[in-house]
Each structure stands twice: as C-alpha cells, then as structure tokens.
N, C-alpha and C positions, 0 to 999 in steps of 0.2 A: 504494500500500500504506500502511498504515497505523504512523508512525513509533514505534518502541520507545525504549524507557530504556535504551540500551546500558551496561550496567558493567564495568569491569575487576576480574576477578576475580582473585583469589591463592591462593583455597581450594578445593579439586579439588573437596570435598565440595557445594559451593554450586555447581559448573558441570555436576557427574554430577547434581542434582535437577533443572536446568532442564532436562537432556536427557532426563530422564525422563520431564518431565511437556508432550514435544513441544516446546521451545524450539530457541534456537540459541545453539548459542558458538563460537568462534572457538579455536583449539589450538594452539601449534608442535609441528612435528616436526623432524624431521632435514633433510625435503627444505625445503618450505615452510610456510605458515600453513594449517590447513585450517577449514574452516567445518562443523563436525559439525553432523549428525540424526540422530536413529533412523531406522535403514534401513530397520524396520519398523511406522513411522506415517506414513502418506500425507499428511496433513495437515500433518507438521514439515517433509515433502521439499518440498509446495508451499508453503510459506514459502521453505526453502532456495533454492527457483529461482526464486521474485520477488524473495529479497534480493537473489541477482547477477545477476539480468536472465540469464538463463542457459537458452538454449532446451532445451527438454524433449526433443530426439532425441541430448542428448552424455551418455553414461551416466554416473555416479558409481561411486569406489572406496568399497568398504567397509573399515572399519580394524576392526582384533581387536586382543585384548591378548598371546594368547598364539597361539603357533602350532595348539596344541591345540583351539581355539576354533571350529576351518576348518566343523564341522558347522553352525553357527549359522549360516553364511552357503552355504554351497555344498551340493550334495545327493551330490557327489561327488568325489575328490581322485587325477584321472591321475598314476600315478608320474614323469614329469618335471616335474611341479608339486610334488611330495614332494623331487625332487632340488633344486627351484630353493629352497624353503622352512629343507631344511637346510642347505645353503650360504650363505644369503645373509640369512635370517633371523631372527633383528628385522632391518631395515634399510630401504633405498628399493627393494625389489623387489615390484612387483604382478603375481600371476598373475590370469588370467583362467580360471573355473570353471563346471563347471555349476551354475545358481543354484539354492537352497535356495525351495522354495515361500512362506517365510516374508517375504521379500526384495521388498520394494513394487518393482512393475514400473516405477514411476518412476525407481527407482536404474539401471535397466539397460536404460532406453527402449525397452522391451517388449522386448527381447533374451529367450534364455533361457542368457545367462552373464552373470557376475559378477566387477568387480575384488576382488579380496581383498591386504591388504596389512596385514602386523604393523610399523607403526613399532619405530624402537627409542629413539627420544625418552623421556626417563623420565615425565615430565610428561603426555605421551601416553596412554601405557600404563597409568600413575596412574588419568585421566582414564574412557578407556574399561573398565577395571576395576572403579570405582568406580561408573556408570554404570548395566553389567550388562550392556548391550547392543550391537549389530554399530552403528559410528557410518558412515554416510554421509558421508564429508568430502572435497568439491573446495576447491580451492585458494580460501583466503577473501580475495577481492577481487572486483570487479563485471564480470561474463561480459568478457573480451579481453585486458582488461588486465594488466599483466606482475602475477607471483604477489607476494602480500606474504612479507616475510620478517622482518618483527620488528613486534610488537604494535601501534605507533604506524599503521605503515603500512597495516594491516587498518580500521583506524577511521576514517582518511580514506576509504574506498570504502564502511564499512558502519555507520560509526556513527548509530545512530536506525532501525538494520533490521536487528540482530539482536539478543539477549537478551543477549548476553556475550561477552567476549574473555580469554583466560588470562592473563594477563602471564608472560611467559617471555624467553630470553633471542633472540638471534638466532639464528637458522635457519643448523646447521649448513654443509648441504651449498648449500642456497640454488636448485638446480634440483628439478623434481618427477620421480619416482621413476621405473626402466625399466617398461614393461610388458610381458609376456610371452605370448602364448595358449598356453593347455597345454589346449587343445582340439582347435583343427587337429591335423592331421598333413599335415608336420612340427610342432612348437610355430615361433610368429612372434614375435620381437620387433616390437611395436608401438609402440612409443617409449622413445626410449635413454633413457638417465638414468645415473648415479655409477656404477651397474653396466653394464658396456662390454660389447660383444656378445662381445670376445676371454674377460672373466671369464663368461659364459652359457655361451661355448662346452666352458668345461674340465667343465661336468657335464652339458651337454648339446649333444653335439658335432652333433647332426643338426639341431638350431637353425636357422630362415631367416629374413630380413629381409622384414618388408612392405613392400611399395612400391605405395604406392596409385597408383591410375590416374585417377582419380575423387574431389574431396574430395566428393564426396556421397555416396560405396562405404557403400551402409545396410548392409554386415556390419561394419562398423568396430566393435568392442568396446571399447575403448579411449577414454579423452577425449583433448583436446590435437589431434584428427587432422582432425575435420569442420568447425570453425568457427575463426574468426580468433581468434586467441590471442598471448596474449606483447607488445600493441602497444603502445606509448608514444601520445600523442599526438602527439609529434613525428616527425617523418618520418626513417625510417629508411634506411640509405644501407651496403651491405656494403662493405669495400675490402680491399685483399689485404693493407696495409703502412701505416704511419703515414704515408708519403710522399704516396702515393696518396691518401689522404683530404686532406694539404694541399694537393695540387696541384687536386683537386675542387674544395676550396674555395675558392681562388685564382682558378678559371679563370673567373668572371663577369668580362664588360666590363663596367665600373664604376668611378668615381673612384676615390682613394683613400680618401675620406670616406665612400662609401657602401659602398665595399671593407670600413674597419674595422667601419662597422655588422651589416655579412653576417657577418663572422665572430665579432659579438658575441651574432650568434642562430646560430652551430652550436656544437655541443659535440661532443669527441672519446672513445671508449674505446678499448685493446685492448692488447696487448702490447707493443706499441712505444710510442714516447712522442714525442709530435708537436711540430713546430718550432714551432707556431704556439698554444704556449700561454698567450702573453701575449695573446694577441688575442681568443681563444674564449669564449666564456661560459661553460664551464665543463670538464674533460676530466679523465679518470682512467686511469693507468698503472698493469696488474696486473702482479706480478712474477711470477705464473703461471698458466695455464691453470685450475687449482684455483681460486685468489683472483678469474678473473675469471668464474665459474661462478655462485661466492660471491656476488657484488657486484652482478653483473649488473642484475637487478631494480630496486633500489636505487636504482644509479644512472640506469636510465630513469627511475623517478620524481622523482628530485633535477634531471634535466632539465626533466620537465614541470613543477615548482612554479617554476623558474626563468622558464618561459613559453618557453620556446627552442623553434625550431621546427623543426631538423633535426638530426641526429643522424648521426656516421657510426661505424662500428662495424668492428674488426677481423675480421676472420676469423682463426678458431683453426685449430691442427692438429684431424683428427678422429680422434687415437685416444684411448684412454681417456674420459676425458668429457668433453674436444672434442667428438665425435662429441654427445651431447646436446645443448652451449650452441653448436653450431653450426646445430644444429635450429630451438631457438630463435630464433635470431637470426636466418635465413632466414625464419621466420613472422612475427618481429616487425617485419621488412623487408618484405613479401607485398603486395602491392595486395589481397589479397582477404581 
C-alpha cells in the first residue's frame, strides 16, 4: 500500500473533514483506540482493511453519536436491543442489528447484521458528530495484535497508513466492548467486555452465551471470535498463581548462568506479585482485576519493544470483567 503522512491531530474539526472526504483516523474511546471510516464509502473500508492487514470475513462495529442515530445504521431496532441501548448507553455495549441498506457490505462481510455501538468517550462522540456520518471503527492497531490504548501506541502499528490519529488521553476501560445479538432468539452474548453477562442479565434475563464450536462458524456477527486476536509476539503462557509461573520458569535444566539469562527473557503479569522479580525482564502487579483489564494491552507491548520472548500471565477471577480479560488472554495465549 501506499505510505501516508500520518498527523496527530487535536482539532475534531480537521479529523471529521478527513473522514468525510474517505480518509482515516484513529479515535479513543472508553474501551480502546479505534480506526474510523465511513461505513458508507467502500473505498475508505478498503483502505481500513489494508491499513490493519485485517481479513475481509471479521465484520466491523459501527459507532453513532447519539442513540437516536440507530436508523442510519440499522433498518430495524428488536426491543431487547432498545432495553440493552437504554441501560447501558453511551458506553462499551455493541448490539448486533438488522443492517441498514446504506451500510457497505464490507462492514458486515456480506452479513445482513450490523454492530452498532454509541461510545460514551466525549472526544468520540465530538468526532462522529462533527463528521455526520455512521464511523466504521475496529480497534486501531495491525489485524492480531493486542488493541492500542493510548495515541503513541496506535502509531507504532499505523503510522504512514492512515490519515490521522486524535490525540486523546488513555483508554478508559482498556478492553473492547461486550457484544450482544439482539437478532437471535434468544439474544447471545458474543463477547464479554466491562459489561458482565450478570449486568445483561438484569434487563434481559432470557440472554445466552455463545459458545462456538467452530472458529470458522460463518454466522459469527461479531469481530474478536474468527481470527487470532489479542497476540503479543511473545509467547504467551496462562498460570493459575504467581507461584506457578515461577516455578515454570525455574523448571528448565540449565546452569545457573543460563538459568539467569531464561529468566531475563520472561516477563510476568497478574494479581499476585512474583518472587522472581529481580531476575525477569520485566513484570507488572495489578492491584485489581479492573487495573489489570486497564493495563493489559500495554503491557504486552512494553514486553515486545523489550524483545522478550515469553510471557506468562495470570488468570483472573471470571466474574465481572474477568470474564472478558480472561477471554482475552486465552486468545492471546491460543496456538491458533
């Protein structure tokens, strides 16, 4: 592809013309960074999916400003999608819609539904207002790899291949949004996120969980579920307890000398706070589940600029939004 003049922009006014006139910028929101297009120019999408290397069968959310906006994108709005919209919106909640004809089939890889999701990020909503139009926006970093969560990080995967980046502060909540089908029946949660199946359930208590059988299931609506996502380059390793990953890492027969070298290329994250932090190349202690939701991201990339080459990662409780960064990190853990 052909490299762009990537600029940081600070003026909504200057990133809603690029998007009007087919470009691309980069956004924060509450969950992550997103990479917006207009959902309704074929040619800004296929830019969108060369900048992130990003196969053309994982569909893209649409963002609105306002809830009221839901016609522009969708052709019609199931009342358990109106219960999910009033509850939980602005926020990281994406229902799945019937799509609106206006809605390039590239957004929805020839599906005929649609994410639709109203950030509540101010800057966001600024953005897409000012615009005019339904923005297209996966997560802006290069198709696998873990989401960017603050401006700098979006420009190491895209700068010279998209038009623009916001500058904004860091990403909230730091994981990408739940997503819901309010198509099915029952409606399915299709990927957890801040919003916990327990907070789904108090407005739609007939809610069921999808559990694919198949990551190739072509009814998947949803991104994040058919291809490898969330990966570091380093090798990821799940463990139940801070102990468990030192004892992992310990267990190579190896001298001492080449013992200290092993453990100078792993790095630790999770809840507990590992014995062996003089010796790692680099490790982070959350003091909660929330902060390590937060963080997550981040710190997979602070590994790979280190060059380190294994990683091992706690496992969370899965309730609240456990349950999502535990997803995650089973994917970004995944052989596949």
């Amino acid at each position: 592809m052909t490299l762009l003049n990537t600029i940081v922009l600070d003026d909504i006014s200057q990133a809603a013309a690029i998007l009007r006139r087919g470009g691309l910028v980069a956004f924060p929101t509450e969950t992550v960074f997103g990479l917006g297009a207009d959902a309704t120019n074929q040619n800004a999408l296929e830019k969108l999916f060369a900048a992130k290397g990003r196969p053309s069968d994982n569909p893209l959310i649409v963002h609105i400003a306002d809830v009221d906006q839901w016609p522009m994108v969708a052709r019609e709005m199931p009342e358990v999608a109106q219960r999910m919209l009033a509850k939980f919106a602005p926020g990281p909640i994406t229902v799945v819609l019937p799509k609106h004809a206006s809605i390039c089939d590239a957004v929805t890889a020839g599906l005929d539904t649609v994410g639709l999701r109203v950030p509540s990020h101010s800057q966001a909503r600024a953005l897409i207002s000012a615009a005019g139009l339904p923005i297209a926006a996966p997560s802006a970093n290069r198709s696998g790899m873990p989401s960017g969560t603050t401006w700098q990080t979006v420009l190491e995967d895209l700068d010279g291949r998209i038009d623009g980046v916001l500058r904004g502060s860091t990403c909230a909540i730091g994981i990408e949004s739940t997503v819901v089908d309010c198509v099915s029946q029952p409606p399915r949660l299709l990927r957890p996120g801040a919003i916990s199946l327990a907070e789904l359930q108090t407005v739609a208590p007939e809610l069921s969980v999808y559990l694919p059988t198949d990551d190739q299931d072509a009814t998947v609506n949803s991104p994040g579920l058919r291809h490898p996502h969330y990966k570091p380059s380093a090798v990821v390793q799940l463990v139940d307890n801070a102990n468990q990953a030192d004892n992992n890492m310990k267990s190579k027969r190896m001298s001492a000398e080449k013992l200290e070298q092993h453990l100078a290329n792993c790095a630790y994250c999770g809840l507990d706070e590992s014995k062996l932090v003089g010796y790692l190349g680099t490790s982070r202690h959350f003091e909660s589940v929330e902060e390590y939701a937060h963080e997550l991201y981040e710190f997979m990339r602070s590994v790979d600029r280190l060059g380190i080459q294994f990683l091992y990662c706690q496992r969370p409780v899965t309730s609240g939004i456990g349950a999502a960064l535990s997803d995650r990190l089973t994917r970004a853990a995944s052989s596949k």
